[in-house]
N, C-alpha and C positions, 0 to 999 in steps of 0.2 A: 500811346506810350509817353507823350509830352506831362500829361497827367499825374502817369504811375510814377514819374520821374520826380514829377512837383511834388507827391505827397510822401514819396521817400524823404524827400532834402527837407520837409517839413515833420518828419517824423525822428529824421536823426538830429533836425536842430531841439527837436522838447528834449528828446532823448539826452543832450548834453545840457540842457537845460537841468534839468534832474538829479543828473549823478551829483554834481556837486551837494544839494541837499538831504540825498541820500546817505554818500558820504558823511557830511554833518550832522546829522541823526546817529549811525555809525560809531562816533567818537565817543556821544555820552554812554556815559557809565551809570548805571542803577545802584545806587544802594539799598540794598534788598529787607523789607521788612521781619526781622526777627524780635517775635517779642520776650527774648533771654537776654538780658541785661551781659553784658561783656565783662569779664573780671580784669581790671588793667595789671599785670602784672609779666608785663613783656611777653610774655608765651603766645604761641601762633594755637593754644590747645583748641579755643574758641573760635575758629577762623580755619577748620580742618574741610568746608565744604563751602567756603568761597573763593571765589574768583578771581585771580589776580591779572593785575594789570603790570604794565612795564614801562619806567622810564628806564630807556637804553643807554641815555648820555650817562647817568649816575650809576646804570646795575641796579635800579632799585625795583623792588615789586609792592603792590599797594591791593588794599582795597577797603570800602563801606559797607557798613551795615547800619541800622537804627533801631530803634524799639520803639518810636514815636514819640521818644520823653528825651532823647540824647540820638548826636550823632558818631559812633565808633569808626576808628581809620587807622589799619593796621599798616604798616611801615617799614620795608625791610632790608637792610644795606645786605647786598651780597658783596661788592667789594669795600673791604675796610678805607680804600684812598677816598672811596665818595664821601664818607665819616665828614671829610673837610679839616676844616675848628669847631662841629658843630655841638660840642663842650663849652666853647667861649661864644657862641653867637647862637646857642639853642636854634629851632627850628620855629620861624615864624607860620603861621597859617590864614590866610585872606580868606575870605570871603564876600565874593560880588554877586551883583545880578545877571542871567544868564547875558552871553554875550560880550559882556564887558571883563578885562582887569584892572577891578578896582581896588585900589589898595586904602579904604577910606578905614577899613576894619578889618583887623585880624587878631589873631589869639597868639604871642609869642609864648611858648613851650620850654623851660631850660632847668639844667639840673646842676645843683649849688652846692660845695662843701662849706656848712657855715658853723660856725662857735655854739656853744650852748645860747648866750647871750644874746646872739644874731637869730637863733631859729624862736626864741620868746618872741621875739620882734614882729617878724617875719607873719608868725602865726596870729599874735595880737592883729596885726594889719589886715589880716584876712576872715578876722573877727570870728577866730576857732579859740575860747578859752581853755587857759591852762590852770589846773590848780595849783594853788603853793606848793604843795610838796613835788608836781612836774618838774617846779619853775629851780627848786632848789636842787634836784635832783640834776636838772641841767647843766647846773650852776656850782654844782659842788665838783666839775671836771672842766674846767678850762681847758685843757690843752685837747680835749677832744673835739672831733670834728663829724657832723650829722650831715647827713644827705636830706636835701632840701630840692621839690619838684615844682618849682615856682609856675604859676600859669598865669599872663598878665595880657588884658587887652593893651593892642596897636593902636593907636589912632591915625588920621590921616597926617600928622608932621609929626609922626616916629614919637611922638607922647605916651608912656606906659602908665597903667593904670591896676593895680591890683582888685581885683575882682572880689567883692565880699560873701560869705556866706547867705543864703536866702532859704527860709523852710520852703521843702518841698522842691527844691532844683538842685539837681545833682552839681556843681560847679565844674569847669573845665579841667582837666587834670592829665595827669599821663603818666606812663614807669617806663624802661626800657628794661633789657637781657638779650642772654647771648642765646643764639641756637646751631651748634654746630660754629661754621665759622664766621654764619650773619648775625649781624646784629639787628634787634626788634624792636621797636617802636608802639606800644600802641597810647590813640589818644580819642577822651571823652570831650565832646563837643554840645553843652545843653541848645534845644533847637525852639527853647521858650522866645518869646518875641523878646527884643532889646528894653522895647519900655518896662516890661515888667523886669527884665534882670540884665543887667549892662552887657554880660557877657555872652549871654542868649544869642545865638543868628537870625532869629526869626524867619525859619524857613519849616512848611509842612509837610509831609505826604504827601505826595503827586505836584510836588514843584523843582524846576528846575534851576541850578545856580553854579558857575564857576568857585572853585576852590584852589587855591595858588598856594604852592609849597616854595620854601625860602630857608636855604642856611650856610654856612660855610663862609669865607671869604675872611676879611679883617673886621673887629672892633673896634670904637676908637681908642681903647684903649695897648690894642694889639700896635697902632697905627703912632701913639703916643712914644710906645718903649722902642721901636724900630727907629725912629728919630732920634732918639735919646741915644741907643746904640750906635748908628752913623754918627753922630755928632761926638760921641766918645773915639770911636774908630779911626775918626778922621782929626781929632784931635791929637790921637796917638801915633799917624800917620806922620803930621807934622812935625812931632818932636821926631822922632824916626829918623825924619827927612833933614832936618837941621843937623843932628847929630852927625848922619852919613857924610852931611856937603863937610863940616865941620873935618873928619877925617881925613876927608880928600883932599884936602885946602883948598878947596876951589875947583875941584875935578868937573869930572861927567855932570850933571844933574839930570840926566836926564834916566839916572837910575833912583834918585831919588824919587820922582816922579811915578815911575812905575811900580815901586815899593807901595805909594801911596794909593795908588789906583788898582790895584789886587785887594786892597782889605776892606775894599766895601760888598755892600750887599749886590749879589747878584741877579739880573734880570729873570723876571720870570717865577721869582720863589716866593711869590706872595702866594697864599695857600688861593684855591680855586673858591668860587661862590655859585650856587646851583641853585637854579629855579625855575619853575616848570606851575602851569594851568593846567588843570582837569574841569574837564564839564561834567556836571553831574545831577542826577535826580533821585529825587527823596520816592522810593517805590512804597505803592500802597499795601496797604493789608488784606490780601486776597479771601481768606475767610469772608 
């Protein structure tokens, strides 16, 4: 009995040994080999017989595919509050080695309304030419404003980098749209190695790598005009407050003071920032 007992306690200690890796196997996500190039144009039409996954903090559902030339990541807000600012702080996307988040590279993703003048720019920088008659055409409506899908490597101290054209590599890209009351996401990822194109992951078929999603919260620019508004607020608070004591000849102050301390910004209303790790593997080509 002493025995059958030892090798019980020896059998549920592997046993818990195990689950945990089990588990961890469990979490990764396959992005399944399909060789149909993805049409980026927000629509879920390409994506009617994959898999979704769930981040619950956000409401969001996701999932991969690849064709072995590019990696596709569909993306999809069910509730509009997870949206965030993610207008003013686009959606960054990391890329580490399994195991790790590392945040030494990622692909920031964002959508721009910019001038005729600003999208010449824009496109010259990403070394797509325009001909004159484009450039004039642009250029002969000032006041109008183009939507602009900018895709810029992260580096590891928040360095942007716009990524150039290359023959033969699709470049990182994305569109969004609406479906119903979600909003859609999708985004082209080239999986050519870095050397050969900056913006490449270099990751292949049958390898494994974390992918870290990132958006929402303040810019600093966001972070800039909030200062600048307190600091007006509370400039305005002061005259406010003078004027009050002013009338009382010397009264209360202490309604001066609470005059002053209602018109600032409230705790808590700085918009939210959401981010979340996926493990994932590049699935092979079963043919």
């Amino acid at each position: 009995m002493k025995k059958r007992k030892s090798w019980l306690l020896i059998f549920c200690g592997l046993s818990l040994l195990l689950v945990p890796s089990i588990h961890a196997q469990q979490k990764a996500i396959e992005a399944v080999f399909s060789p149909m190039a993805v049409t980026l144009d927000g629509n879920q039409q390409d994506w009617e017989e994959a898999t979704l996954a769930n981040y619950k903090d956000a409401a969001v559902d996701y999932a991969f595919r690849h064709d072995g030339q590019n990696l596709y990541i569909l993306f999809i807000f069910n509730d509009p509050k997870s949206l965030s600012t993610i207008e003013a702080t686009g959606m960054t996307i990391y890329f580490s080695p399994a195991g790790k988040k590392n945040k030494d590279f990622g692909l920031k993703f964002i959508r721009k309304n910019v001038t005729g003048e600003q999208l010449i720019a824009l496109m010259e920088q990403q070394g797509t030419p325009l001909t004159e008659e484009q450039k004039a055409q642009l250029l002969a409506k000032p006041q109008a404003r183009y939507l602009f899908y900018e895709a810029d490597i992260v580096g590891k101290k928040g360095e942007k980098i716009a990524p150039h054209n290359q023959e033969g590599v699709n470049p990182p890209a994305f569109r969004a749209g609406r479906s119903g009351k979600s909003v859609v996401y999708e985004f082209r990822v080239p999986l050519v190695s870095p050397e050969t194109y900056p913006a490449g992951i270099g990751y292949q078929p049958g390898q494994a790598f974390r992918v870290g999603f990132e958006w929402g919260g303040m810019t600093q620019e966001m972070r800039k005009a909030m200062m600048a508004r307190m600091a007006a607020e509370g400039t305005t608070a002061r005259a406010m407050d003078s004027s009050f004591e002013e009338s009382l000849r010397g009264g209360d102050e202490g309604g001066g003071m609470a005059m002053g301390g209602g018109s600032g910004p409230r705790l808590g209303s700085n918009p939210k920032k959401y981010s979340f790790w996926v493990d994932l593997k590049l699935g092979v080509n079963q043919e």
